[in-house]
C-alpha positions in Angstrom: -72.6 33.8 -57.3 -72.2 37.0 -55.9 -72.5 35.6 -52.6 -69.8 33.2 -53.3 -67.4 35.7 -54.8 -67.7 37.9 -51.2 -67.1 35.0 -48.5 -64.6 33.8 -50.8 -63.1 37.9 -51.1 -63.3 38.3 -47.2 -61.8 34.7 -46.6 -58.9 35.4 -48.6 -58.4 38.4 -46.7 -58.8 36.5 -43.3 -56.1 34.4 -44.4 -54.2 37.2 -45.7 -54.2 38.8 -42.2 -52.7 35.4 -40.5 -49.1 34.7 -40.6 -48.2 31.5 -42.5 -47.3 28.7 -40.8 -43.4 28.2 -40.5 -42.3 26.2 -43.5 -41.6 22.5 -42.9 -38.1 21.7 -43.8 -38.3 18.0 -45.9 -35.3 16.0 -45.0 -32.8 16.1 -47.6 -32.8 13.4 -50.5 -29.5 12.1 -51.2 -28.8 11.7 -54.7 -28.2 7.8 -54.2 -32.3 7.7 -53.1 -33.2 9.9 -55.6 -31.3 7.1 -57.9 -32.7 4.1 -56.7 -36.7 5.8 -56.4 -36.1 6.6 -60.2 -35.4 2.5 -61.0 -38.1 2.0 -58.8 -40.6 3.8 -61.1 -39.0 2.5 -64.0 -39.1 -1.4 -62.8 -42.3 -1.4 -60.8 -44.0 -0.1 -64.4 -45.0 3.4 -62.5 -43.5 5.5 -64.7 -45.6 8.0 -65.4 -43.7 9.4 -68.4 -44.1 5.9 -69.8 -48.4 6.8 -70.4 -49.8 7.5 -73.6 -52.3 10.3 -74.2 -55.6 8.9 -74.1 -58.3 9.8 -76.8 -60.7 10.7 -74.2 -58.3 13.3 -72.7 -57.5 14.7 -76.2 -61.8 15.0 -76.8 -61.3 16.6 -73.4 -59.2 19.2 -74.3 -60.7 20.1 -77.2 -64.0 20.7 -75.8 -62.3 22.8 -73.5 -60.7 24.9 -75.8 -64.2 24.9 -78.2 -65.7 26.3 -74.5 -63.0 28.4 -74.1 -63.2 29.9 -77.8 -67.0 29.5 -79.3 -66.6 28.9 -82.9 -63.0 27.6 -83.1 -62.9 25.8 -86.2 -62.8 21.9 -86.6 -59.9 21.9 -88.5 -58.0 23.4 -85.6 -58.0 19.9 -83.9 -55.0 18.7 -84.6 -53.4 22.0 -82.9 -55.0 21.1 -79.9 -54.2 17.5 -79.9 -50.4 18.7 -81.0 -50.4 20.9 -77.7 -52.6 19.0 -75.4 -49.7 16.3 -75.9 -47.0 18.9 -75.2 -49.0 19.7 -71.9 -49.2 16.4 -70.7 -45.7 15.4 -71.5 -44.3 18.7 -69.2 -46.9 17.4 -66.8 -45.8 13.2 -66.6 -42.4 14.9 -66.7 -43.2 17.1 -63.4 -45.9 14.2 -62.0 -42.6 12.0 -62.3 -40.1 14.0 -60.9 -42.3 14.8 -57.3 -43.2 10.7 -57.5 -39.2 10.1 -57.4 -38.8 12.6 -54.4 -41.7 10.7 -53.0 -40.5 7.6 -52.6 -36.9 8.7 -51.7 -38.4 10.4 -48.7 -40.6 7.6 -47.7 -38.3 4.5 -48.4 -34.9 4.1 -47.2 -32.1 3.1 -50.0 -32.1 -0.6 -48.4 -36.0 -0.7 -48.6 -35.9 0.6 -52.5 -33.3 -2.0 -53.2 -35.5 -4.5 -51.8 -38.3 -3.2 -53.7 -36.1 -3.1 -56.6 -34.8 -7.0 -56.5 -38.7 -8.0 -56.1 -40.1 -6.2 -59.3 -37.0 -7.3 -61.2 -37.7 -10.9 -59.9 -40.3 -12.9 -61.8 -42.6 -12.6 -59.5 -42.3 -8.7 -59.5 -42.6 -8.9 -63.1 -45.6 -11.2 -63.2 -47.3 -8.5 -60.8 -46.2 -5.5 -63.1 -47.8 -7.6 -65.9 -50.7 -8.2 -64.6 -51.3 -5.1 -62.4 -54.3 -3.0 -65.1 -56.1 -6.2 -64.8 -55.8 -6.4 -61.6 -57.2 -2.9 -61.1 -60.0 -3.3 -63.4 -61.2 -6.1 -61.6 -60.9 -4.0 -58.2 -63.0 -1.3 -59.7 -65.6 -4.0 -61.2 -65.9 -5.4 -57.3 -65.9 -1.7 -55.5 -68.6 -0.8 -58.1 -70.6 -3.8 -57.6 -70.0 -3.5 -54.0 -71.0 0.0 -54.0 -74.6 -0.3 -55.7 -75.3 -3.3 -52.6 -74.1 -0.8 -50.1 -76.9 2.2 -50.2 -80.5 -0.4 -49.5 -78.0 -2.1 -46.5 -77.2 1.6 -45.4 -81.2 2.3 -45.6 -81.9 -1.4 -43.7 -79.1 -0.5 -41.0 -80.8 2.6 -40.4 -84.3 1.4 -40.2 -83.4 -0.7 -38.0 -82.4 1.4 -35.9 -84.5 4.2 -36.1 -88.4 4.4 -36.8 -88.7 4.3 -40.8 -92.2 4.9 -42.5 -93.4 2.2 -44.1 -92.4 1.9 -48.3 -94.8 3.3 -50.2 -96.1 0.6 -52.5 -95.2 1.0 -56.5 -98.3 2.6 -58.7 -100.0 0.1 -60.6 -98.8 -0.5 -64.5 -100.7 1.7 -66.9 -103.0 -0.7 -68.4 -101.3 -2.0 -71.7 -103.1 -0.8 -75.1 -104.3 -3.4 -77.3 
């Protein structure tokens, strides 16, 4: 740890030493983009204001704060889920207002309208709809995909390098009877 803490301290003060970069001026966001991103959001179903919080990030937080604060009394959860709440509504609020600058400086106002007319269209609305089953399914596949991908990582590499042979699997103990 200690080790850590001193090429950490002495990294800092290499970057301390360096003069920062100049800053890069974003182009300005007309309020008229800054409009349209925000229906955007709201039509596409991307709002993040729009999320509830989850149990499992409420269980979260309060085993933070019982790490944070050994011996914090049960009956002190519903503080935490009253203020983890709080924190995560002032976060979707931020989260939300950087998404809406995001899209205003990668989309021009005509392209946002477009996107606009298509999620508003029944098709955009049949895709909003159906959009968390959609990504369940793609993390089902990737994680499916994923356990295949390590033995044809192994056989591609075999293949092309020397590999010992597999060591065969120990015998069963014998079963008791």
């Amino acid at each position: 740890m200690a080790v850590s803490l001193l090429v950490l301290a002495s990294s800092a003060a290499a970057l301390a030493q360096t003069a920062p970069p100049p800053p890069v001026m974003a182009p300005a966001i007309s309020p008229h983009a800054r409009e349209l991103s925000q229906q955007l959001l709201d039509v596409s179903g991307a709002d993040p204001r729009n999320a509830s919080v989850s149990d499992a990030t409420l269980a979260e937080a309060w085993a933070a704060i019982q790490r944070a604060n050994p011996g914090v009394k049960p009956e002190l959860r519903p503080t935490s889920d009253q203020a983890t709440r709080e924190e995560m509504k002032s976060f979707a609020d931020r989260l939300y207002a950087g998404e809406v600058d995001i899209y205003a400086r990668h989309f021009t106002e005509a392209q946002l309208t477009d996107l606009i007319a298509f999620y508003k269209s029944p098709t955009g609305q049949t895709f909003v709809r159906e959009s968390a089953s959609l990504g369940q399914e793609r993390n089902l596949l990737s994680r499916r995909l994923a356990s295949e991908i390590l033995s044809r990582i192994v056989a591609n590499f075999c293949g092309k390098a020397a590999c010992p042979s597999p060591t065969p699997p120990a015998a069963p103990p014998p079963a008791a009877h």
